[in-house]
MARLO-401948 format. One line per 10 residues: their letters; for each residue x, y, z of C-alpha. Coordinates in steps of 0.25 Angstrom, whole numbers, plus 5000, padded with zeros to 4 digits. Each point is the difference from the previous one (the first is absolute). Example, Ala and Ser with C-alpha at 12.3 -4.5 7.8 and 13.67 -1.06 7.14 Angstrom:
2
AS	5049,4982,5031 | 5006,5014,4998
***
This chain:
237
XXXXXXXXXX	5553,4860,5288 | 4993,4986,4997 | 5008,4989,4998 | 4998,4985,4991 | 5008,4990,5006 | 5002,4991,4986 | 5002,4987,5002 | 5010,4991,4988 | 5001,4985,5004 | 5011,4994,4990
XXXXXXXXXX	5005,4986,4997 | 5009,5000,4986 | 4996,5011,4994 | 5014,5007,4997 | 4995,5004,4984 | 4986,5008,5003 | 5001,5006,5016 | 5007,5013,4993 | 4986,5000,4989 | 4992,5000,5012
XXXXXXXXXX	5009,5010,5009 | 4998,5009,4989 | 4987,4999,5000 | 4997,5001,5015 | 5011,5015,4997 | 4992,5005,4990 | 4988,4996,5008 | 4991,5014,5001 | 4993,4998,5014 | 4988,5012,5006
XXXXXXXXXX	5002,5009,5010 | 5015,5000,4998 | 5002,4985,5008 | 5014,4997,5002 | 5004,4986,4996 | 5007,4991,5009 | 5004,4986,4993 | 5004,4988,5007 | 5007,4988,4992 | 5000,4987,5006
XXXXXXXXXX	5009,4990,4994 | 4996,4986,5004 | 5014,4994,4995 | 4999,5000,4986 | 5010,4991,4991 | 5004,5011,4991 | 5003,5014,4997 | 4991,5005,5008 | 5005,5008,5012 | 5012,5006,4992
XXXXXXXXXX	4989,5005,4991 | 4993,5006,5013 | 5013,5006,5005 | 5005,5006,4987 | 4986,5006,4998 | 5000,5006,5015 | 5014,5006,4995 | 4996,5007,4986 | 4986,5004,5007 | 5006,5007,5014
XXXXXXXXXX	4988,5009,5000 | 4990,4988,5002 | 4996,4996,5012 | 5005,4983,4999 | 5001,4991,5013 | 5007,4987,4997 | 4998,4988,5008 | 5006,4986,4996 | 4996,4985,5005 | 5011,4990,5002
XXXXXXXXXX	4990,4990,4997 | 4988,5000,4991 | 4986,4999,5007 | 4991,5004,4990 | 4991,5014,4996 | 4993,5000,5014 | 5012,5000,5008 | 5007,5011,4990 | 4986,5009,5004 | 5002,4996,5014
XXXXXXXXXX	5013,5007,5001 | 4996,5011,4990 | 4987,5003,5010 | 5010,5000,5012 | 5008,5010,4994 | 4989,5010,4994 | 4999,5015,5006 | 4991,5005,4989 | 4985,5003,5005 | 4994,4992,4988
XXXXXXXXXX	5007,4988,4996 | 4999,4992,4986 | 5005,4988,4994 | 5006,5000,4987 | 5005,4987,4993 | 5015,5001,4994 | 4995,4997,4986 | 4992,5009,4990 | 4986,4995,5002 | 4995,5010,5007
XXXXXXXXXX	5000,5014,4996 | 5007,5012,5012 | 4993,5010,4993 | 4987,4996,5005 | 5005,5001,5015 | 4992,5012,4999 | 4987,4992,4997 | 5002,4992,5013 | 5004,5012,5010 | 4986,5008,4996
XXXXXXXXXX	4991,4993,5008 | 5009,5002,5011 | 5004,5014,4998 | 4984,5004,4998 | 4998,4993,5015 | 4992,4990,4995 | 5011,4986,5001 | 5009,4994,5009 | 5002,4989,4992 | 5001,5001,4982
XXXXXXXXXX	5001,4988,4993 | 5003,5000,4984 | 4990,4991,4994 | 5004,4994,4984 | 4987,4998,4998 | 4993,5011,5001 | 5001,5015,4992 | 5003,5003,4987 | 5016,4998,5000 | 5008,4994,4991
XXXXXXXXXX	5003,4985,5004 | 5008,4991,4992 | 4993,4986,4995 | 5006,4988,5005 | 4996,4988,5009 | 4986,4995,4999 | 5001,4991,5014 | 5008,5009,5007 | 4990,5009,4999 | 4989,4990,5003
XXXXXXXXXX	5010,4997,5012 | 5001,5016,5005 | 4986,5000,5000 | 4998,4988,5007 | 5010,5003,5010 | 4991,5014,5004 | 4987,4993,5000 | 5006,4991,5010 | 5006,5011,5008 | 4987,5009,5000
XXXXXXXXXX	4992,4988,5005 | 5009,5000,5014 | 5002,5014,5000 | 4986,5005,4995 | 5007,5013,4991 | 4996,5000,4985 | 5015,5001,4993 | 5001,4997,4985 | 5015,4998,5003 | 5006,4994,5013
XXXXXXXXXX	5012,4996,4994 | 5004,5013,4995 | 5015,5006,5001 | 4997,5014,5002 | 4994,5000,5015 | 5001,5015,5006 | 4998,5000,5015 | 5002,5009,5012 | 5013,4995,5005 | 4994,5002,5015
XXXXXXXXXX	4991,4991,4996 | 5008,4991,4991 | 5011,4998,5012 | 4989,4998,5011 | 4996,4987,4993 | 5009,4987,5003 | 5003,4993,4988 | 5007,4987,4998 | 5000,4994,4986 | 5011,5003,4994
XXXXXXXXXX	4998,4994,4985 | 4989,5002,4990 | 4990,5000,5012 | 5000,5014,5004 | 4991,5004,4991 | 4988,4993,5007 | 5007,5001,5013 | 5000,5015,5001 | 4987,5000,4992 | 4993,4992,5012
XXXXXXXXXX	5006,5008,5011 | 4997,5013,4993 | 4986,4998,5000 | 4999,4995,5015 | 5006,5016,5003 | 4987,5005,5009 | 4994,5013,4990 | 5012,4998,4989 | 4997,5007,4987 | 5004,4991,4989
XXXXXXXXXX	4998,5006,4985 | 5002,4994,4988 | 5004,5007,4985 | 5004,4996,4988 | 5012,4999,4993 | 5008,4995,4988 | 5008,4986,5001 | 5012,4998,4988 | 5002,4985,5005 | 5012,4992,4997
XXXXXXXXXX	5002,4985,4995 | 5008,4989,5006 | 5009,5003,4989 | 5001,5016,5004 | 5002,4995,5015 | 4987,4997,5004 | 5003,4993,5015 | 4986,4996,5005 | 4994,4986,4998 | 4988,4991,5003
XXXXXXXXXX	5007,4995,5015 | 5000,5015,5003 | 4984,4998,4996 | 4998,4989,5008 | 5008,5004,5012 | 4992,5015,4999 | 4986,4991,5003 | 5009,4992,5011 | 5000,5014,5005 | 4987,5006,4998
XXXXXXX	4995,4989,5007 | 5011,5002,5013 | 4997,5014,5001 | 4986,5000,4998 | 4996,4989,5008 | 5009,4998,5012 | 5003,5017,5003
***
């Protein structure tokens, strides 16, 4: 049997990670894939880790790993530790908030399971999927962003910035990453692409995005720092 390593970096979100738990449960995957989540609590301020704890024990029959920071070091470092400790033959990231939808896990396994992907990233910006209407610049920024990457790393992405990143975990673990905020993203985007013969496909999905208001963490210095970092990892590889 198939297993999805998923991936749940989380800082303060102690009122949604059981909405999104649910979801990943009641998450229908193909071929009868077994779930394997990892959650990856980068020292959050609040409720948090008793929320992670008290959902492992109402929901024994879920497969949870829990692993703490004593100190917080952003998303990337979170992943990092999440990707060390993934046994799954696939591996996805999934952010702790409800932006992104579990139930199209199945949408990013296919290309994979027909033999066809190593690699499935979730573009926003392409498909028919619902997505909700919010930020005019951060769009313009996202898209800004990919253009950049795909310049250094000569892929045609619609969305390099994009949560939901399926890998094979082989693959995903063979690559030595090293930024550990918001930088990931193009990090692992740059590194991916240099794999000799990878396979990297592209579908769409939908995108129910939050405000600043809702919870919404990231901001124009993450956008600056992701250029510092295109530019790092496309250049001087």
């Amino acid at each position: 049997m198939k297993l999805l390593s998923i991936i749940i970096p989380v800082y303060n979100e102690g009122k949604t990670v059981h909405l999104i738990l649910d979801k990943i449960k009641q998450a229908a995957l193909p071929n009868a894939i077994a779930k394997e989540i990892i959650i990856v609590n980068d020292c959050s301020t609040d409720s948090t880790s008793a929320a992670v704890k008290e959902y492992m024990q109402h929901n024994p029959d879920l497969s949870i790993s829990f692993f703490e920071h004593e100190k917080n070091q952003g998303k990337g470092a979170a992943l990092h530790t999440g990707i060390s400790k993934a046994t799954g033959d696939y591996t996805i990231i999934q952010d702790a908030d409800l932006e992104y939808d579990p139930n199209e896990y199945k949408i990013l396994l296919q290309p994979v399971l027909d033999g066809f992907a190593d690699v499935v990233y979730g573009s926003r910006f392409m498909g028919g999927n619902a997505h909700r209407v919010l930020f005019f610049w951060h769009t313009i920024g996202n898209r800004f962003l990919t253009f950049l990457s795909n310049i250094f790393t000569n892929l045609n992405l619609t969305d390099m910035e994009t949560c939901y990143k399926l890998f094979d975990t082989q693959l995903l673990k063979s690559l030595v990453l090293k930024e550990k905020r918001f930088g990931f993203e193009p990090e692992v985007t740059a590194k991916i692409a240099r794999v000799p013969k990878v396979r990297i496909y592209e579908v769409g999905i939908s995108y129910y995005g939050r405000t600043y208001e809702e919870g919404k963490k990231i901001n124009w210095k993450d956008g600056v720092h992701a250029i510092y970092c295109i530019l790092r990892y496309g250049i001087f590889h």
